[in-house]
DOKE-705130 format. One record per residue (C-alpha): x, y, z. Coordinates in steps of 0.1 Angstrom, whole numbers, always signed. Example, Ala and Ser with C-alpha at 12.3 -4.5 7.8 and 13.67 -1.06 7.14 Angstrom:
BEGIN
((+123 -45 +78)) ((+137 -11 +71)) 
This chain:
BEGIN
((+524 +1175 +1025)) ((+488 +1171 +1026)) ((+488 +1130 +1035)) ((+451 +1127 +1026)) ((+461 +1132 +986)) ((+494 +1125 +984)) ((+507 +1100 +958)) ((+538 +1082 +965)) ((+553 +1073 +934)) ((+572 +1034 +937)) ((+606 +1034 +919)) ((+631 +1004 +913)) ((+665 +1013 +903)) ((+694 +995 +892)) ((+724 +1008 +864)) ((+700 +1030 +853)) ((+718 +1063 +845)) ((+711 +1065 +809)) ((+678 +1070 +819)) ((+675 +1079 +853)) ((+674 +1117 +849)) ((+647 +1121 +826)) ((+625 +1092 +848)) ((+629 +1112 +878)) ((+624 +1145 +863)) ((+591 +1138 +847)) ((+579 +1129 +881)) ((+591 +1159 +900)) ((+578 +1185 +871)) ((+545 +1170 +872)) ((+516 +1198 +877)) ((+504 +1181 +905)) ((+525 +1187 +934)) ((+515 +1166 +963)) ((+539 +1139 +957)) ((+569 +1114 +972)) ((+590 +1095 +953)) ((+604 +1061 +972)) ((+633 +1051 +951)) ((+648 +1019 +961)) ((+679 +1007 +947)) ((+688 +976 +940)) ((+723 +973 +950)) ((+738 +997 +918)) ((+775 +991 +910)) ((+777 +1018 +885)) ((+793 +1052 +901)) ((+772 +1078 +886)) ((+741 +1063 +889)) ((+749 +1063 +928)) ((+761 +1103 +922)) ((+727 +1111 +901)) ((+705 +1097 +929)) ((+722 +1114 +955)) ((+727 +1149 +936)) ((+685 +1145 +931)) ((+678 +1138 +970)) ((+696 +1166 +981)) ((+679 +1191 +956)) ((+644 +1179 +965)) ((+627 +1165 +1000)) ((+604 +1146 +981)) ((+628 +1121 +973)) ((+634 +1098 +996)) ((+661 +1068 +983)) ((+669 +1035 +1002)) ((+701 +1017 +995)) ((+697 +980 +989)) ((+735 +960 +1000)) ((+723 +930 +975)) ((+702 +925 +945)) ((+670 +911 +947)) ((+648 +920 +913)) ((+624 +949 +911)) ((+597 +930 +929)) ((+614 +937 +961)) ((+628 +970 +955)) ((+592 +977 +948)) ((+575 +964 +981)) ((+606 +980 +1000)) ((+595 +1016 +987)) ((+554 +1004 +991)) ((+563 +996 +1025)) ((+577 +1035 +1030)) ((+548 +1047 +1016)) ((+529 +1074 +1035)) ((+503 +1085 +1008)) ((+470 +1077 +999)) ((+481 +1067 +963)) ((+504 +1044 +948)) ((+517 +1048 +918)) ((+542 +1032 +894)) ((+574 +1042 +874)) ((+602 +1022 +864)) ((+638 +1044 +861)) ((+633 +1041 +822)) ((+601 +1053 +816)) ((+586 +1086 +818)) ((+552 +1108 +823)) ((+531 +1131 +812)) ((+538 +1166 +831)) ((+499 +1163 +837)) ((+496 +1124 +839)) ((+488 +1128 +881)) ((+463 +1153 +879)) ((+443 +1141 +851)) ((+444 +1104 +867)) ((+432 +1110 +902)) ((+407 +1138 +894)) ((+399 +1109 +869)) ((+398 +1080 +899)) ((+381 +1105 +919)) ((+354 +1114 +895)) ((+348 +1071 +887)) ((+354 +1065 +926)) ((+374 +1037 +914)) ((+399 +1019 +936)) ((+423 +1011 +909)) ((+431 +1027 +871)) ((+454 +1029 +843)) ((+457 +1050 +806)) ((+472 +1042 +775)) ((+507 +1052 +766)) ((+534 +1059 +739)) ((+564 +1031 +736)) ((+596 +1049 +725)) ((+630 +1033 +714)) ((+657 +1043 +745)) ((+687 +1040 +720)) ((+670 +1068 +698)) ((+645 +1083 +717)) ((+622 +1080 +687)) ((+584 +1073 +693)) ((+578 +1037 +678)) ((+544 +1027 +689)) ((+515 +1032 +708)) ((+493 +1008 +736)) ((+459 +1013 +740)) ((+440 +1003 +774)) ((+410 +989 +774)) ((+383 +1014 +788)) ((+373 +990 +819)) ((+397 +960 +830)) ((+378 +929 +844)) ((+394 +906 +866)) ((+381 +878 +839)) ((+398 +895 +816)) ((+430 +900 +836)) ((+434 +863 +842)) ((+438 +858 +804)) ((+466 +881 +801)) ((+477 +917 +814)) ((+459 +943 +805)) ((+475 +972 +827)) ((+505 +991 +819)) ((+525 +990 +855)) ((+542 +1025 +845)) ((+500 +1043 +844)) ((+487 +1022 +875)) ((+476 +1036 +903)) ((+458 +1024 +931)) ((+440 +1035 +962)) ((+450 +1026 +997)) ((+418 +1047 +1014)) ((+400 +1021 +994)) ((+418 +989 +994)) ((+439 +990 +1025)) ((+477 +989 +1032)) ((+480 +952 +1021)) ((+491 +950 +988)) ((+526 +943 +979)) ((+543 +927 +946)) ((+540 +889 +950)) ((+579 +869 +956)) ((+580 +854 +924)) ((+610 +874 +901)) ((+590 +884 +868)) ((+557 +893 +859)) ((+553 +909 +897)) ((+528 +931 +881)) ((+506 +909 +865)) ((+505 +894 +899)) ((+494 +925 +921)) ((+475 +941 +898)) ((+455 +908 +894)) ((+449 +905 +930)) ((+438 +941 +936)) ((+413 +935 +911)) ((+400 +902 +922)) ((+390 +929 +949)) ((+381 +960 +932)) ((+366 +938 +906)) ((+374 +963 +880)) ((+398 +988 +869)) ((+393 +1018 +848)) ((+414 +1035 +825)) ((+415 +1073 +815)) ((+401 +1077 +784)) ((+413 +1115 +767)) ((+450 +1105 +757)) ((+479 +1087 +764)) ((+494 +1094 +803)) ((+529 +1080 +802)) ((+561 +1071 +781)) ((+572 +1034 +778)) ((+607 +1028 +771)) ((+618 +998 +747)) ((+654 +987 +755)) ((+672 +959 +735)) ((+680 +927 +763)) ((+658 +942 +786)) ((+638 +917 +808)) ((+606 +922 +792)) ((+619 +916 +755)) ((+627 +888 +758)) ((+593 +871 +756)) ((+604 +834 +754)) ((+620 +838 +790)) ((+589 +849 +806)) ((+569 +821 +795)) ((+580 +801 +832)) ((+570 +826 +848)) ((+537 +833 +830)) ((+528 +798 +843)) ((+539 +810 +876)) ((+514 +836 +882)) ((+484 +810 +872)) ((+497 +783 +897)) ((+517 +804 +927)) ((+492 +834 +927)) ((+457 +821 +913)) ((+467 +782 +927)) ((+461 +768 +897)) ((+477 +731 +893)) ((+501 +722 +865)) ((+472 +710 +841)) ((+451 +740 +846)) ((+477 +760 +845)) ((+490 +745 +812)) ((+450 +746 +800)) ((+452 +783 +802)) ((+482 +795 +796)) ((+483 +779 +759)) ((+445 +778 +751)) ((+437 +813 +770)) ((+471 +836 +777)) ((+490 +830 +741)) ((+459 +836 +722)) ((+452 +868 +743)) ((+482 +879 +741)) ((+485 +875 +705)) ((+454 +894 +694)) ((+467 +921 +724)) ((+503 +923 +700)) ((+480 +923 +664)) ((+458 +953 +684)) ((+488 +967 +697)) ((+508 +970 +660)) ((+475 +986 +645)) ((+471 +1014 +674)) ((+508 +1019 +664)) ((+506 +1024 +631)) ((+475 +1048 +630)) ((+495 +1063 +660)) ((+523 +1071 +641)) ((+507 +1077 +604)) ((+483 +1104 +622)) ((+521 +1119 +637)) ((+537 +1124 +608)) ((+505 +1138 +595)) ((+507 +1167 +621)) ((+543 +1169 +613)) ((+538 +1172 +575)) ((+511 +1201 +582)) ((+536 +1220 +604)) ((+561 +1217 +582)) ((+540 +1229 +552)) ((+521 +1262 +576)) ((+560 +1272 +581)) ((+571 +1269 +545)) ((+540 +1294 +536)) ((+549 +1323 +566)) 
């Protein structure tokens, strides 16, 4: 593999053999070949999802899985596959969610064109129970750090960030939610901006019931956690923007989001409604 563009895709795993399959698959198919994926697990109990990942590593030497004995959250089964890392690129995907075939090749021939340390895309959010498409996020066209500290504005499963650029020093902060938010805020505290690609979505967001991040109420600790263990806020300040800053970000980001849905989905059924209708006339 060509080390000068490869992308090594960061996976955390953990009793994820509902999904696993079509995760990893839609990273191996993708058109643009000069990949590795670093899939860490975090101490599985579940048999087959054991079996899956070690049926996959012996069909393709770009997979390259490491063991973890105990569980320690996907933070740290994240830095322990960025620490294996030997490409240029590091990119995200969780063992739920999913890519484009293309979503590598249009996003660095994207980075490369912008010469931009750091970017993301927009992306469809399906149910993983039915597999339907239920919604639709939209990423702003250029991310500020001003605007990250209000509230996240990249989709971890589209990021993906340059090491030529940034250097090897970049890991997912120690704190056990909202890791993300964290590194993706401190990369562009130094990239000062992040852009996103702009023709169509990249990427395939799956909505669980009980999964960590649906349980919004729950995250709100560690929301504040970011503001005073990453940005060294103290508790006031931290209070001051989480409430007058963060909820009313995020609330016009979940109004914006529901809209995009909707237009997403009416336009769908469109299409589908015309397809339907062109076969009923052959």
């Amino acid at each position: 593999m060509n080390q000068e563009d490869l992308v090594s895709v960061i996976m955390p795993t953990y009793n994820a053999s509902k999904y696993l399959a079509d995760s990893i698959n839609s990273i191996l198919n993708q058109t643009y070949k000069n990949l590795e994926l670093l899939i860490t697990d975090d101490a599985s109990t579940a048999p087959i999802t054991l079996q899956l990942l070690q049926e996959i590593a012996s069909r393709d030497n770009r997979v390259n899985i490491l063991y973890l004995k105990e569980n320690h959250g996907a933070g740290y089964a994240r830095n322990k596959s960025i620490e294996r890392a030997k490409g240029r690129y590091i990119a995200f995907c969780d063992s739920d969610d999913r890519w484009t075939t293309d979503k590598l090749e249009k996003q660095i021939a994207f980075m490369n064109e912008k010469k931009c340390a750091l970017s993301c895309a927009s992306y469809i959010i399906f149910d993983g129970e039915t597999q339907e498409e239920i919604g639709f996020c939209t990423a702003p066209k250029k991310i500020t750090y001003g605007m990250m500290k209000r509230d996240n504005k990249v989709g971890c499963l589209t990021a993906i960030y340059d090491i030529k650029m940034l250097g090897r020093k970049f890991f997912m902060p120690t704190i056990r939610k909202r890791q993300d938010w964290a590194l993706f805020l401190q990369i562009i505290k130094e990239c000062k901006v992040c852009y996103s690609y702009p023709s169509k979505p990249l990427a395939y967001y799956c909505v669980r019931k009980n999964s960590i991040s649906s349980n919004k109420m729950s995250l709100m600790k560690y929301n504040l956690a970011v503001y005073k263990k990453i940005l060294g806020f103290h508790s006031i300040k931290a209070n001051l923007y989480f409430f007058m800053l963060f909820l009313p970000t995020y609330g016009t980001k979940v109004l914006k989001r529901k809209l995009d849905s909707y237009f997403f989905l009416h336009h769908k059924r469109d299409l589908n409604q015309k397809f339907h209708n062109s076969a009923l006339d052959i």
